[in-house]
ZATI-835807 format. One record per residue: residue number from 0; chain; z, x, y of N, C-alpha, C in turn; residue in three letters. Coordinates in steps of 0.02 Angstrom, whole numbers, plus 50000, padded with zeros to 5 digits. Each point is the difference from the previous one (the first is absolute). Layout:
REM residues N
nr = NUM, kette = A, nz = Z, nx = X, ny = Y, caz = Z, cax = X, cay = Y, cz = Z, cx = X, cy = Y, rest = Ala
...
This chain:
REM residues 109
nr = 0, kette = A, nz = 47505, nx = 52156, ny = 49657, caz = 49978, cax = 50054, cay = 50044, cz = 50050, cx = 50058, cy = 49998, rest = Unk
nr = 1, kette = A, nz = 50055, nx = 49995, ny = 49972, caz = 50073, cax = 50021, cay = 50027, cz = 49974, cx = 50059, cy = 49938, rest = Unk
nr = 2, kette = A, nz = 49994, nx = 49981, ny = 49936, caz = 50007, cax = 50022, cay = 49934, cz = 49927, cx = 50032, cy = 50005, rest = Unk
nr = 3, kette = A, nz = 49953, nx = 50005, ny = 50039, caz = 49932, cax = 50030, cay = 49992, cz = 50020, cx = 50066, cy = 50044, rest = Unk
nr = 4, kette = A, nz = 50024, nx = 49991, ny = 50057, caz = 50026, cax = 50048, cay = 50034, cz = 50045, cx = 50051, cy = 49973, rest = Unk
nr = 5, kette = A, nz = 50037, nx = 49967, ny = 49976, caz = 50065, cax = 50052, cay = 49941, cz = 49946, cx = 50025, cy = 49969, rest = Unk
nr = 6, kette = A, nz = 49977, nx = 49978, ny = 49940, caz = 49937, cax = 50038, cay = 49977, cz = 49949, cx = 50050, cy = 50017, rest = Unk
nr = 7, kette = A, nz = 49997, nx = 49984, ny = 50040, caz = 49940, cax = 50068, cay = 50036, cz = 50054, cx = 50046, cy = 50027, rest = Unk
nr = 8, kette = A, nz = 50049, nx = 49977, ny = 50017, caz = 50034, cax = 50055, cay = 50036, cz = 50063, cx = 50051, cy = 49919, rest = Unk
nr = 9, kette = A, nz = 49988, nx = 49976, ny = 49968, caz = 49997, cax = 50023, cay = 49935, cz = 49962, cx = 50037, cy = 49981, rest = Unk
nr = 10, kette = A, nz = 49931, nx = 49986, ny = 49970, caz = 49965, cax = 50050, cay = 49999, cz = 49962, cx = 50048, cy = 50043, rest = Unk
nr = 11, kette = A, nz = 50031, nx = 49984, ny = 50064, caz = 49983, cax = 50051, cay = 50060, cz = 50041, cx = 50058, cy = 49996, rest = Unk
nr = 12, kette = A, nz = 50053, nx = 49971, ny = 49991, caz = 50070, cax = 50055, cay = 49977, cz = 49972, cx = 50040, cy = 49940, rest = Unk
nr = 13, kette = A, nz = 50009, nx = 49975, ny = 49954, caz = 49944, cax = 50056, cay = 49938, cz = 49957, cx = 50045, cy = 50014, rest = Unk
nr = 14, kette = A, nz = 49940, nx = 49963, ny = 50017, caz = 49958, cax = 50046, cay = 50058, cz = 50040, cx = 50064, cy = 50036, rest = Unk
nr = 15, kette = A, nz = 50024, nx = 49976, ny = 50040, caz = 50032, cax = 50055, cay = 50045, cz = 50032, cx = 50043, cy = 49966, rest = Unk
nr = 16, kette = A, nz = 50040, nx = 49965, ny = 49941, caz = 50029, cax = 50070, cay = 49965, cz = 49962, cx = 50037, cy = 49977, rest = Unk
nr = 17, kette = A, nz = 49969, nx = 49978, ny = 49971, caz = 49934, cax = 50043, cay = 49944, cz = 49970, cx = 50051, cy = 50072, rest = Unk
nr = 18, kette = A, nz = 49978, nx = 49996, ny = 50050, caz = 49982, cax = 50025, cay = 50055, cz = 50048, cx = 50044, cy = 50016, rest = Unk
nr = 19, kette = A, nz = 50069, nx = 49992, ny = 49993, caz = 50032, cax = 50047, cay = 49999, cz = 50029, cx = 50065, cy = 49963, rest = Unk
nr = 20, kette = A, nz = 49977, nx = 49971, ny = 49951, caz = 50034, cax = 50052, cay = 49938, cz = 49927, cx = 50043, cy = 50004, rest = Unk
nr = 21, kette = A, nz = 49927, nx = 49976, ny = 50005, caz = 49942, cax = 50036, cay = 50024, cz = 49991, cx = 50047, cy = 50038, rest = Unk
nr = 22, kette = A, nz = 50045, nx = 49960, ny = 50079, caz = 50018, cax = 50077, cay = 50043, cz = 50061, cx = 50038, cy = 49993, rest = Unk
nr = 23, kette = A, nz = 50052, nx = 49983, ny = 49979, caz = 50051, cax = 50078, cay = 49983, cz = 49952, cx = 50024, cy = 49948, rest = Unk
nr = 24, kette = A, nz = 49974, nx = 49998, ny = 49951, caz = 49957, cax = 50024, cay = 49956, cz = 49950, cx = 50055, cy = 50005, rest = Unk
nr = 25, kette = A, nz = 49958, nx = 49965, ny = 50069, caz = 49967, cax = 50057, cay = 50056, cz = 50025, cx = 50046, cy = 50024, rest = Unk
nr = 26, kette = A, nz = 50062, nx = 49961, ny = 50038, caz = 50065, cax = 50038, cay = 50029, cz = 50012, cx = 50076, cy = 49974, rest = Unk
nr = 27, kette = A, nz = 50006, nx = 49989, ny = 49937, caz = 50017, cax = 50047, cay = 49962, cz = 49961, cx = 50063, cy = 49966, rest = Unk
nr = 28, kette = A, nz = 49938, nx = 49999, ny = 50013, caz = 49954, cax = 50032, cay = 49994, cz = 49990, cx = 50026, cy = 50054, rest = Unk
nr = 29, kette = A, nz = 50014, nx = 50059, ny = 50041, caz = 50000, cax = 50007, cay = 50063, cz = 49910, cx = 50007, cy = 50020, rest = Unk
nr = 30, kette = A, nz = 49959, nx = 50015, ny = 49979, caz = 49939, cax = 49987, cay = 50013, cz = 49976, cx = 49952, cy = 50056, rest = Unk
nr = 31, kette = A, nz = 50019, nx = 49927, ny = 49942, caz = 50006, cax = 49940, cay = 50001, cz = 50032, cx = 49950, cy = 50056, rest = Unk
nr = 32, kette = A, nz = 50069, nx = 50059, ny = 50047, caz = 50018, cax = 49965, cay = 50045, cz = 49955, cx = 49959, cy = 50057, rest = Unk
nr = 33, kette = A, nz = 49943, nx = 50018, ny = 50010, caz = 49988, cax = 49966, cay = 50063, cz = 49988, cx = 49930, cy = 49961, rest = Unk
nr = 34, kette = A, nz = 49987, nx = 49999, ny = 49931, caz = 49955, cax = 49937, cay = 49988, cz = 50068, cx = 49934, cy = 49985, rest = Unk
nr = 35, kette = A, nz = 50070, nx = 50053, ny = 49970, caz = 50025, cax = 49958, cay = 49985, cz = 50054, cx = 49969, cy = 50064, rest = Unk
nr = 36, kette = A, nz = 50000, nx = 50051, ny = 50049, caz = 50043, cax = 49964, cay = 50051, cz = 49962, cx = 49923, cy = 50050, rest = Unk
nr = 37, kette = A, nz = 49940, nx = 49984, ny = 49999, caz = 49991, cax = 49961, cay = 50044, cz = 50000, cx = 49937, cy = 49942, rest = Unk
nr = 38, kette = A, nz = 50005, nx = 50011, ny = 49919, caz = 49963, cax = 49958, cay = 49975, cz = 50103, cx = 49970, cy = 49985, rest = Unk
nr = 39, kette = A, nz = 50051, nx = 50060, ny = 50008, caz = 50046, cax = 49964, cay = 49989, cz = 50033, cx = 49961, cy = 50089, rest = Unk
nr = 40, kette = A, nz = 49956, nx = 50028, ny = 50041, caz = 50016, cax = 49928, cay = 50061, cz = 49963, cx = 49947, cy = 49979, rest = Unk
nr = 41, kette = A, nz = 49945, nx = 49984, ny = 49988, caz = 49962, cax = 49953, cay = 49966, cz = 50043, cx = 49942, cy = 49954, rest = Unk
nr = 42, kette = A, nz = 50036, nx = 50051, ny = 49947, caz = 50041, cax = 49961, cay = 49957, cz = 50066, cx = 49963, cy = 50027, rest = Unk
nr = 43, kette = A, nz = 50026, nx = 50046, ny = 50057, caz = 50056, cax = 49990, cay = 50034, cz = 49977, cx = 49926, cy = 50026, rest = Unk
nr = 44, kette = A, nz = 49943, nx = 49996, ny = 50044, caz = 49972, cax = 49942, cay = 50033, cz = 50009, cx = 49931, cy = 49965, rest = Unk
nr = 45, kette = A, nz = 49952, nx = 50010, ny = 49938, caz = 50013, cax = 49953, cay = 49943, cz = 50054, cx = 49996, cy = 49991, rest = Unk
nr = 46, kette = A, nz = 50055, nx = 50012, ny = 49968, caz = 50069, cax = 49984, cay = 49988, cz = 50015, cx = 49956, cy = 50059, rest = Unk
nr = 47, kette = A, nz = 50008, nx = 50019, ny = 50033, caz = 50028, cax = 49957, cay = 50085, cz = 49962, cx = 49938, cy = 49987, rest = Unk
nr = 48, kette = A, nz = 49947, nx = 49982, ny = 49983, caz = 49942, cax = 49946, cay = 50014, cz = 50042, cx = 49979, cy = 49931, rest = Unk
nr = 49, kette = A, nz = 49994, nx = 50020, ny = 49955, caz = 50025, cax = 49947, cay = 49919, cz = 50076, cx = 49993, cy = 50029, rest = Unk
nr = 50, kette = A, nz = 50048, nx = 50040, ny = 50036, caz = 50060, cax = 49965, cay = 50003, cz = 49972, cx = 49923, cy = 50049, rest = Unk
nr = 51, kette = A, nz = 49992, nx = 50024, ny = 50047, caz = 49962, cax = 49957, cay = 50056, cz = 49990, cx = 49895, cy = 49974, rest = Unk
nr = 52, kette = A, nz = 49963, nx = 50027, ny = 49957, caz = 49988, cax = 49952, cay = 49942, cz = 50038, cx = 49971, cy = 49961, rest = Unk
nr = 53, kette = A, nz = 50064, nx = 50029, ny = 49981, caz = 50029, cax = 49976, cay = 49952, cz = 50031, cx = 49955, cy = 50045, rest = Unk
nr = 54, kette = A, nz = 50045, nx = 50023, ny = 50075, caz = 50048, cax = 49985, cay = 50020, cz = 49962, cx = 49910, cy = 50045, rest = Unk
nr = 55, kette = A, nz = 50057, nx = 49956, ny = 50020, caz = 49991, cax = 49959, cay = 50030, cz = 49947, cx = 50040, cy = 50076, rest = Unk
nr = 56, kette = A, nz = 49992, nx = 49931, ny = 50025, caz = 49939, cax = 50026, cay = 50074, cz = 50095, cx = 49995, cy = 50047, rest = Unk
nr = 57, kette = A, nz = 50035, nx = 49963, ny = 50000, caz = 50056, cax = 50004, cay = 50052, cz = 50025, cx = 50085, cy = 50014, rest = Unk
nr = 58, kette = A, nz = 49989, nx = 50030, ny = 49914, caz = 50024, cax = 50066, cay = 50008, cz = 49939, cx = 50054, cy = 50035, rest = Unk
nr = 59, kette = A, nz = 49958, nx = 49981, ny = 49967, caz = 49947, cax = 50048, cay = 50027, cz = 49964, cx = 49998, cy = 50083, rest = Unk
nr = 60, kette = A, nz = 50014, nx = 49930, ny = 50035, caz = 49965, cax = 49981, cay = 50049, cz = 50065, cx = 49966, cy = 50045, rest = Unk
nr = 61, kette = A, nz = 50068, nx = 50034, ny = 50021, caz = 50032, cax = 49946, cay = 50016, cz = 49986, cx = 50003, cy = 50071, rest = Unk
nr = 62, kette = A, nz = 49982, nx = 50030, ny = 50052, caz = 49997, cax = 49979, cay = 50050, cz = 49931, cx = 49927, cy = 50006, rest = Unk
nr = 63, kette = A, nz = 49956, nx = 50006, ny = 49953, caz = 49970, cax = 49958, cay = 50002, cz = 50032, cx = 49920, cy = 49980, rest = Unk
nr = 64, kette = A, nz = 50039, nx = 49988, ny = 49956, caz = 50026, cax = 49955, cay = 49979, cz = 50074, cx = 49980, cy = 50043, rest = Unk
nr = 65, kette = A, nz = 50011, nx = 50063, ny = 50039, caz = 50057, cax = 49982, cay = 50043, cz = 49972, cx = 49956, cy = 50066, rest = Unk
nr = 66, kette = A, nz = 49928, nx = 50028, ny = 50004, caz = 49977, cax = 49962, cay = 50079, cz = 49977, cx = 49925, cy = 49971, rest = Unk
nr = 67, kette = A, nz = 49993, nx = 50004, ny = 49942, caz = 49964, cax = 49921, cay = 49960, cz = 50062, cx = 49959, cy = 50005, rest = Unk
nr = 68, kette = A, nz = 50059, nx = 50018, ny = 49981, caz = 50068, cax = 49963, cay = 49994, cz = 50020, cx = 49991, cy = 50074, rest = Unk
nr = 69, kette = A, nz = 49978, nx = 50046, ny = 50046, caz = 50043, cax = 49985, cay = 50078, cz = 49937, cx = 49959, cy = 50024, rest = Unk
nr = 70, kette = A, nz = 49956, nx = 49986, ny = 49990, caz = 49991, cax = 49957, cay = 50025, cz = 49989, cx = 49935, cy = 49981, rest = Unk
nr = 71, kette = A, nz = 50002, nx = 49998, ny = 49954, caz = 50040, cax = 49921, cay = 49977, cz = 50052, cx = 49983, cy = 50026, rest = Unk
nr = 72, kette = A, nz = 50057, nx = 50042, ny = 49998, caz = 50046, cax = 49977, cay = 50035, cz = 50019, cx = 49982, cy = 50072, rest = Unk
nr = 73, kette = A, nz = 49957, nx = 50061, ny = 50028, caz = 49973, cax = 49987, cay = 50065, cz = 49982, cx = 49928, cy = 50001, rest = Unk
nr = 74, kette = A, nz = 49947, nx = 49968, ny = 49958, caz = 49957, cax = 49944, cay = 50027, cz = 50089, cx = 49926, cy = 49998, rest = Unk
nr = 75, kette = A, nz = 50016, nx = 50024, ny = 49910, caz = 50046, cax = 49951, cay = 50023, cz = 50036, cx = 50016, cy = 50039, rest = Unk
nr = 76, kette = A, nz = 50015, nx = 50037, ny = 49998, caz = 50066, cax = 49998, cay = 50069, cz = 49988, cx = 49966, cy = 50083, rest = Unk
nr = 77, kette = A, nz = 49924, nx = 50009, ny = 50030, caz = 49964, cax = 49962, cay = 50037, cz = 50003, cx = 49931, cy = 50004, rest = Unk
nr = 78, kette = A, nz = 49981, nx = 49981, ny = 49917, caz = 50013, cax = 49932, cay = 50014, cz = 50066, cx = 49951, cy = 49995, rest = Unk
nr = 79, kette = A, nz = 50054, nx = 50044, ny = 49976, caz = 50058, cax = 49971, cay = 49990, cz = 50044, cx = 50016, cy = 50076, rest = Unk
nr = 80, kette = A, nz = 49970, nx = 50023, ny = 50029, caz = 50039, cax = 50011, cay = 50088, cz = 49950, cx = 49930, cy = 50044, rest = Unk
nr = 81, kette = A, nz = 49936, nx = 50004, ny = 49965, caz = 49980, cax = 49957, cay = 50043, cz = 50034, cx = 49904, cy = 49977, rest = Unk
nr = 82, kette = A, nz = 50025, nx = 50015, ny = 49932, caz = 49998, cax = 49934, cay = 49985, cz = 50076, cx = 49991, cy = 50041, rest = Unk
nr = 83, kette = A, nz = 50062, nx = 50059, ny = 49987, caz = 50064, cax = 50009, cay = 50030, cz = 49989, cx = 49987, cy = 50089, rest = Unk
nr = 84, kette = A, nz = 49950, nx = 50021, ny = 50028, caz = 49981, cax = 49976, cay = 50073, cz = 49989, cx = 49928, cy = 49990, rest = Unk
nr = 85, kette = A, nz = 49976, nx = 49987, ny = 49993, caz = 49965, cax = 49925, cay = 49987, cz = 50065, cx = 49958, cy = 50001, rest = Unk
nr = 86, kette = A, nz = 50025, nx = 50014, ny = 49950, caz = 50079, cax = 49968, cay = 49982, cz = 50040, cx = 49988, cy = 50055, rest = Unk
nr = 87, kette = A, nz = 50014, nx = 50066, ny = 50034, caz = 50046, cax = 49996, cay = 50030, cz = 49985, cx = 49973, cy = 50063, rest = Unk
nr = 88, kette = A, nz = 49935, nx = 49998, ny = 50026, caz = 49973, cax = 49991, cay = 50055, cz = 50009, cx = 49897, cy = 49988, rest = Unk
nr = 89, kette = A, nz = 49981, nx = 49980, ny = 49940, caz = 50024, cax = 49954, cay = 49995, cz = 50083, cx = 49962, cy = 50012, rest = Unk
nr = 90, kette = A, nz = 50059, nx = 50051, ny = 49966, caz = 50049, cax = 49990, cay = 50013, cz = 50037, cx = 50004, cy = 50068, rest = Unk
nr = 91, kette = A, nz = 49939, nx = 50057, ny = 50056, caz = 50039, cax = 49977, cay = 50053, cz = 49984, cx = 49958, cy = 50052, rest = Unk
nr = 92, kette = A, nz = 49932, nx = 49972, ny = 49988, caz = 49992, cax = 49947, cay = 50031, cz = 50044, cx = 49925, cy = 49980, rest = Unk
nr = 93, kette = A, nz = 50007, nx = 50004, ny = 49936, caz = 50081, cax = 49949, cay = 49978, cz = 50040, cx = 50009, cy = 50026, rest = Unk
nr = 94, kette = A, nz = 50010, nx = 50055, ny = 50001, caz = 50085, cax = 50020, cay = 50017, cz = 49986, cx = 49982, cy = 50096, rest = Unk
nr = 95, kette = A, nz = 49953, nx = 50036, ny = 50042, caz = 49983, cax = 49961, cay = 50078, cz = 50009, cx = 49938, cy = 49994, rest = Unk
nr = 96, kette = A, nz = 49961, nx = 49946, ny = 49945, caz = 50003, cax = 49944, cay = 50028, cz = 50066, cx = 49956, cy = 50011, rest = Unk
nr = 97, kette = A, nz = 50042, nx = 50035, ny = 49942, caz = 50078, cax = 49979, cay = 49981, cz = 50026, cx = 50010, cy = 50048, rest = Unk
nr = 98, kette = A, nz = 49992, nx = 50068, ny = 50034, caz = 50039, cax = 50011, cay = 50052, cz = 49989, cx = 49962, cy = 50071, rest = Unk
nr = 99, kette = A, nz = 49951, nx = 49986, ny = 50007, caz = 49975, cax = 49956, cay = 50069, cz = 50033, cx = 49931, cy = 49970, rest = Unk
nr = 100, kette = A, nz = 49979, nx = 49961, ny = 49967, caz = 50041, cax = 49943, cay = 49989, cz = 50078, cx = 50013, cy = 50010, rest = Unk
nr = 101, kette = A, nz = 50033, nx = 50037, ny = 49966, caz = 50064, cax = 50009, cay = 50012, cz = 50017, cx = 50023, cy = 50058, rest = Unk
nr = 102, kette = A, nz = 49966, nx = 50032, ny = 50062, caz = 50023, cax = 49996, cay = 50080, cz = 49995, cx = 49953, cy = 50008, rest = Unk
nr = 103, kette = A, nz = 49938, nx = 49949, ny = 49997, caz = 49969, cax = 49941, cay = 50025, cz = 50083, cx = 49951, cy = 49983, rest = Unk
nr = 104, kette = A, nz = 50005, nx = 50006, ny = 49933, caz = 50080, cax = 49938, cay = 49991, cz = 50050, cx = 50041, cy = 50047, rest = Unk
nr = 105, kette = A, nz = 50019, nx = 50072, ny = 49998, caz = 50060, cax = 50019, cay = 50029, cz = 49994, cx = 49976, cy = 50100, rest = Unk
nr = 106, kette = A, nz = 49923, nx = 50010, ny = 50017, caz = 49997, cax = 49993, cay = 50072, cz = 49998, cx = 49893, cy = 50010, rest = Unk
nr = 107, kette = A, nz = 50001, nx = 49952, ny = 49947, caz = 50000, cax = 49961, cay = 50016, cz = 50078, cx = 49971, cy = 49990, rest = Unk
nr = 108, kette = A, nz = 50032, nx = 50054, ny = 49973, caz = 50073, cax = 49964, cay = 49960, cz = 50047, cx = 50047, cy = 50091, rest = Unk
């Protein structure tokens, strides 16, 4: 998928150039300006879309992939407090019972 994407965004890039060298071309024909200035935003557009393409989605989309990563971590992190509760909630009912036995000997000694 990775290498189909590079690809199109390859010959999107081509595209866009060729679209560009079309409108300075216009450009340059002063006649011609109205036709060649919107057709070189056009080209501008394309370029952005074939870089777009080439690059990873982390680069192109990171707030999207930043909220995908926080909340994973979010989720574990949830469950590793709940398992750390659990634990400890266990350890201090040990540690109470130790301690009541050990008054229980100190108040009979």
């Amino acid at each position: 998928m990775r290498l189909l994407r590079g690809l199109a965004g390859v010959l999107l890039w081509v595209v866009s150039l060729l679209l560009m060298l079309v409108a300075v071309i216009l450009c340059v024909t002063l006649i011609l300006i109205p036709l060649g200035i919107p057709l070189m935003g056009y080209a501008r557009r394309t370029f952005t879309l074939s870089l777009k393409l080439m690059l990873p989605r982390a680069v192109t989309h990171p707030v999207d992939t930043a909220d995908k990563a926080m909340t994973k971590r979010g989720r574990k992190a949830r469950k590793r407090a709940k398992k750390e509760a659990a634990a400890t909630a266990k350890d201090a009912g040990r540690l109470g019972r130790r301690g009541r036995k050990r008054m229980k000997q100190l108040a009979k000694a």
